[in-house]
Structures are given as structure tokens and as C-alpha cells.
SEROMAR-627286 format. One record per residue (C-alpha): z, y, x; residue in one letter. Coordinates in Angstrom, 1 decimal, padded with zeros to 4 digits. Last residue first. Example, Ala and Ser with C-alpha at 12.3 -4.5 7.8 and 13.67 -1.06 7.14 Angstrom:
<atoms>
      pz      py      px  r
   007.1  -001.1   013.7  S
   007.8  -004.5   012.3  A
</atoms>
This chain:
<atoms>
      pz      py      px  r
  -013.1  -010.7   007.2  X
  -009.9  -011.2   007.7  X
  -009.3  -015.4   008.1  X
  -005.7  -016.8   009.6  X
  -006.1  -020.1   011.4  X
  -002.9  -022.6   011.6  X
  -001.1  -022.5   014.7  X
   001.3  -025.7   015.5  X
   000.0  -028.1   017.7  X
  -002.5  -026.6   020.1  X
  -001.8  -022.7   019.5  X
   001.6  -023.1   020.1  X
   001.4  -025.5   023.2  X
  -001.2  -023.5   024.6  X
   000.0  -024.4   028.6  X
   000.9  -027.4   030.3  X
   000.7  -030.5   027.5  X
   003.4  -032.9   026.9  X
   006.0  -030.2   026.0  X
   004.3  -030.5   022.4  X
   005.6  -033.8   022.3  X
   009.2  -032.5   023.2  X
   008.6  -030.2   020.1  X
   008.0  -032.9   017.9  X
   011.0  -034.4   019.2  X
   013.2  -031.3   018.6  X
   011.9  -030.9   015.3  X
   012.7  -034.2   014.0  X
   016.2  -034.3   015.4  X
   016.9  -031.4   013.1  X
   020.2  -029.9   014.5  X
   023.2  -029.2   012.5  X
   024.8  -025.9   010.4  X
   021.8  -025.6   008.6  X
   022.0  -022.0   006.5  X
   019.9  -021.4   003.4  X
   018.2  -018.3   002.1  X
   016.3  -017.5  -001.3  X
   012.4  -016.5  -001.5  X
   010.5  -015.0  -004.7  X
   007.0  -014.8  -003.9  X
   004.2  -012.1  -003.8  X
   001.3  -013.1  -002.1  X
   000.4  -011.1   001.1  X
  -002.2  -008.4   001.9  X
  -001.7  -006.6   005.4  X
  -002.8  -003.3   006.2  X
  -002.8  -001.6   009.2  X
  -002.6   001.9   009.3  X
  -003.8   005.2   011.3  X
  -006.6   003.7   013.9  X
  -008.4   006.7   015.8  X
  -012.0   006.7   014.3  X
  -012.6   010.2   014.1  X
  -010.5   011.9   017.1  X
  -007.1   013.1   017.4  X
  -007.6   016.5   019.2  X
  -004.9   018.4   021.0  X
  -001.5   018.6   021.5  X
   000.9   016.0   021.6  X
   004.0   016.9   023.5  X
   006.4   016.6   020.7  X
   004.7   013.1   019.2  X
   003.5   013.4   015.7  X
   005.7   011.9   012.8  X
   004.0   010.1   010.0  X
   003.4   010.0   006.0  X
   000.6   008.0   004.9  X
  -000.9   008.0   001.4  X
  -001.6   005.6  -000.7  X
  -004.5   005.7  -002.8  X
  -004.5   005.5  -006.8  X
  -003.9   002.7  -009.7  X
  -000.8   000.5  -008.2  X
  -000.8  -002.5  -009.9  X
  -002.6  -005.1  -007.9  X
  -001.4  -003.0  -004.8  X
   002.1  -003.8  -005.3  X
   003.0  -001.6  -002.2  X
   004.9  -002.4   000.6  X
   005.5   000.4   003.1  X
   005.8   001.5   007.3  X
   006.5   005.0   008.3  X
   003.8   006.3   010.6  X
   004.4   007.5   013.8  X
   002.4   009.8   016.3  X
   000.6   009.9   019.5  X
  -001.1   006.5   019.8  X
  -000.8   004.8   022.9  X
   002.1   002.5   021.3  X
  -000.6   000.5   019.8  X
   000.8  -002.9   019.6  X
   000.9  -002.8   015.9  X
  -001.6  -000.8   013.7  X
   001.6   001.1   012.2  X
   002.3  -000.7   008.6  X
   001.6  -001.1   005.2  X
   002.4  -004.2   004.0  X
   000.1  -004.9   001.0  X
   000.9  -006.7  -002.5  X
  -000.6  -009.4  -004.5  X
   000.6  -011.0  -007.6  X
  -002.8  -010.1  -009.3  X
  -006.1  -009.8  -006.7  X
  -005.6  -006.7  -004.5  X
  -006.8  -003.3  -004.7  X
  -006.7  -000.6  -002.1  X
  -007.5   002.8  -002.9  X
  -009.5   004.9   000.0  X
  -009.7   008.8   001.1  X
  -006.3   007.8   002.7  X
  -004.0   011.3   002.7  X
  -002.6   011.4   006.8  X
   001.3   012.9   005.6  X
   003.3   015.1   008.0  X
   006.9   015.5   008.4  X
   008.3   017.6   010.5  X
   011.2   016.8   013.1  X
   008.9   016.5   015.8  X
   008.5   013.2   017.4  X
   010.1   011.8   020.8  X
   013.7   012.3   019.5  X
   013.0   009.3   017.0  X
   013.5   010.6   013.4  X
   016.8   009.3   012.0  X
   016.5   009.7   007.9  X
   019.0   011.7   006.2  X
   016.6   014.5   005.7  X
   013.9   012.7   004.3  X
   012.7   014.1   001.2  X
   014.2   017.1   002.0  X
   012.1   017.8   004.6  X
   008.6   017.9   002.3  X
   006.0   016.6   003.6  X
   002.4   018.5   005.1  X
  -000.9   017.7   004.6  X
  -003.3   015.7   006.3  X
  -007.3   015.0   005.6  X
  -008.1   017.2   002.9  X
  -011.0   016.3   001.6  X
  -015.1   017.4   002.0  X
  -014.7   020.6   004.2  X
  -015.2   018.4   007.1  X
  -014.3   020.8   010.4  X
  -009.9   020.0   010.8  X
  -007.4   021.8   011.4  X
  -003.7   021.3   011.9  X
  -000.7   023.5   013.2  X
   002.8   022.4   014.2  X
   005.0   024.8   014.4  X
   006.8   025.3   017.7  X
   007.5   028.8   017.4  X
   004.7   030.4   019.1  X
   002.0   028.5   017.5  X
   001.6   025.1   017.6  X
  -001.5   022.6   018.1  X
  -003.4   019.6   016.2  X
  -006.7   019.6   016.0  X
  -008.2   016.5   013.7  X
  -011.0   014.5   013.8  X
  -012.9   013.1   011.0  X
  -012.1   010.0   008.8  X
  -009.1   008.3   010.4  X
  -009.0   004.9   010.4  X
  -007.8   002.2   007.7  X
  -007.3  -001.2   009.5  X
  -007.5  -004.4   007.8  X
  -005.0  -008.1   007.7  X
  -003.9  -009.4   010.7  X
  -005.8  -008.8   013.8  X
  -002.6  -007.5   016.5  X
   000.0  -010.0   014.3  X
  -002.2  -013.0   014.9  X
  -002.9  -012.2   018.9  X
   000.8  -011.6   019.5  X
   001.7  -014.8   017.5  X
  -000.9  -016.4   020.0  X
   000.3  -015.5   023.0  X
  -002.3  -016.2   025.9  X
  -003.1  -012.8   026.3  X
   000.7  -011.9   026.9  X
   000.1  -013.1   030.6  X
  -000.7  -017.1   031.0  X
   000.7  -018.7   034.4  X
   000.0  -022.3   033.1  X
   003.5  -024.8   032.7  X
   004.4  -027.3   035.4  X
   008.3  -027.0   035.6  X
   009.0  -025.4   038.8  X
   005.7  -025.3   041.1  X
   004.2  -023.6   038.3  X
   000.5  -024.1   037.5  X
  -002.6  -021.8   038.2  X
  -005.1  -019.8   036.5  X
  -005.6  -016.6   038.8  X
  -005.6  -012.8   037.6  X
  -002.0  -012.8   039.2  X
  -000.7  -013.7   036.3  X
  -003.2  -015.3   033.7  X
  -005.0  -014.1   031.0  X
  -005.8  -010.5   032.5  X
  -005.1  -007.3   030.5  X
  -008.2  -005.3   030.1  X
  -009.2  -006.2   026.4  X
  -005.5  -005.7   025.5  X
  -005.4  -002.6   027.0  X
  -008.4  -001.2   025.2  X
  -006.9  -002.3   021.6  X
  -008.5  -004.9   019.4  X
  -010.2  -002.8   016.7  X
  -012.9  -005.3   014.7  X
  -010.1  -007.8   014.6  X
  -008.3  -005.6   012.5  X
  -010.8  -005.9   009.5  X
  -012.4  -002.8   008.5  X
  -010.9   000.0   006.2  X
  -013.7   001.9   004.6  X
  -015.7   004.8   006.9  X
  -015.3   008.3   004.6  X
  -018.9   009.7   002.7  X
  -019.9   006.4   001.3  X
  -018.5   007.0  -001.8  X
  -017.2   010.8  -002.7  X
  -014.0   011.9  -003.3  X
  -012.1   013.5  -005.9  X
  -010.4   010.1  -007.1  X
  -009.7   007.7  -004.2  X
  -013.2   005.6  -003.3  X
  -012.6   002.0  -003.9  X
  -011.3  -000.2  -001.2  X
  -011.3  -004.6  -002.3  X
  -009.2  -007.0  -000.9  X
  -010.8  -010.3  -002.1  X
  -009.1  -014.1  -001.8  X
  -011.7  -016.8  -001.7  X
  -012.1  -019.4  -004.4  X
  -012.2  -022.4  -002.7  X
  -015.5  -023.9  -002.7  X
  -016.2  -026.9  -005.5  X
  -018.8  -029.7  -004.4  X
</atoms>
């Protein structure tokens, strides 16, 4: 018996570094977020059914798609902490203990200048350098992207696809921090998720009519009062 061949994301030390010095990216699932653990399944805190049309009281918990999206791919964290504060004109000032790599450095204005930066974030760029090089398997790349659903964490980090079969050294992060962040962004805090996917060429068509066939596999799924998407139509994703 033959086993499928399994796909492998592997993180090599970046150049200058040392092995084993820096935790390696870990699968999302290994970070589900504190709020997410605390929110409750079902409305209320109570299973129950709706008077109206029969369907389970679920909360956000129950939503698959936000579930998938939360634990796709890995999650680089950030190797030691960081103090962050400003000095009498606003600048932003970083420090860190670990005199093994530098762990942020600043980015230039002008290569951004014409890019919106949310009100909420200081103006200056800042770059989080990843200790780690990601390599994929040929015609694979990686979506970079903020670990999603975490809108507790104090900065912003611009979002990237990189052909990481190709690309020969780390990627680097560069990100926004909050105006009224001050303070100490601890070892460990999540900076980027990262999300391998097969490279594909894709074109676009527009149905102007209904599909019949969807609609009545969808009134099937109807049949049952709650997980309708992850009953009939999820397919497992594995990170590991």
C-alpha cells in the first residue's frame, strides 16, 4: 500500500543566526486566541432551537470557515520581547535584551508614502526581521498575512505572497504600531501567519442563471438544524 506523499514546509535558520536559538513557526492551531477559547458555542450559553425557523443558537464558535481561516497554515512568533516607547517628540523607540539578532528595524518613508496608513497607527514604518526562511516544495508559494482574528494585537503588518520555493533568504515583516501602544510586546506574541498554497493559473466566468442543482443540495442541507456547513460540505485541512 502506497501513502500519499505528504506536503513539507520546511524553516531553516536565516543567515547570521544560530539554530535552535529562536522558536520555529508552529502550526496555527497551536495559538487559538484567548477570546475565542472563552466565547460560548451557543447564545445565551444554552443550546436551544429557534421558535422561528428551527435552526441551533450557535455563536461564531460554530462557524467553520471562521475556525479554518483562524488555524490555516503556521504562525511565526516573536523571538524575545520588545520595549517600545517615545521620546519627547513622538518617536517611536525600540529595545530589546537578546544581543543575538536584531529583532525590528526601522523602514524607509519613501517607500510607502502614497500608501493610506490607518489613523490608529503611527505614520512610521517598522519591519519585525524573521530569524527563519521558509521553503516550500516547487510551485508553492506562501500568503503572508496578519494572524487573523487577532485585532488585540497592537500593531499592523502588511500582508504578502512570496514564491517561497524560489526565494533563497527570510522574509521580513514590515508593520505599523498602534499610537497609544506603549510598552512591552512579549516573547511569543504571534507576528504572521503563514499559509502555503499551490500555485495555479485561474480565469473568471460569469453565470447569468441559477444552478438548480445547487439550490437542491442546499435545500437537503436545510434538513438538519444546525452544522449544515461542516456536515455536508467542509473538507478537512491538515497543519501539522
Amino acid at each position: 500500500m502506497f501513502r500519499k506523499k505528504e506536503n513539507v514546509i520546511k524553516f531553516l535558520p536565516a543567515f547570521g543566526t544560530e539554530a535552535g536559538i529562536f522558536d520555529p513557526p508552529v502550526p496555527a492551531s497551536k495559538l487559538i486566541p484567548e477570546w475565542y477559547k472563552n466565547q460560548n458555542k451557543y447564545t445565551g450559553g444554552t443550546k436551544n432551537y429557534s421558535k422561528e425557523n428551527g435552526t441551533i443558537n450557535h455563536t461564531i464558535k460554530g462557524c467553520m470557515p471562521i475556525f479554518d481561516i483562524m488555524t490555516a497554515g503556521y504562525i511565526y512568533t516573536l523571538p524575545a520581547d520588545v520595549i517600545f516607547s517615545r521620546d519627547g517628540n513622538g518617536n517611536i523607540n525600540t529595545l530589546w535584551s537578546t544581543n543575538t539578532s536584531t529583532i525590528i528595524q526601522s523602514h524607509p518613508q519613501a517607500q510607502y508614502d502614497a500608501y493610506n496608513i490607518p489613523d490608529e497607527y503611527d505614520q512610521v514604518g517598522l519591519k519585525f526581521i524573521n530569524p527563519w526562511i521558509t521553503q516550500t516544495p516547487p510551485g508553492y508559494s506562501c500568503l503572508f498575512i496578519q494572524p487573523t482574528l487577532r485585532d488585540d494585537l497592537p500593531f499592523y503588518v502588511l500582508p504578502a505572497i512570496v514564491d517561497t520555493d524560489k526565494h533563497p533568504i527570510n522574509v521580513n515583516f514590515p508593520f505599523f504600531i498602534r499610537k497609544d501602544f506603549d510598552g512591552v510586546l512579549p516573547m511569543g506574541t504571534p507576528i504572521m501567519q503563514i499559509i502555503p498554497f499551490k500555485r495555479e493559473e485561474w480565469s473568471h466566468e460569469v453565470i447569468s442563471e441559477h444552478d438548480e442543482s445547487l439550490h437542491k443540495i442546499w435545500k437537503r442541507a436545510e434538513g438538519i438544524a444546525g452544522n449544515r456547513y461542516k456536515t455536508f460540505f467542509r473538507s478537512m485541512k491538515t497543519w501539522k
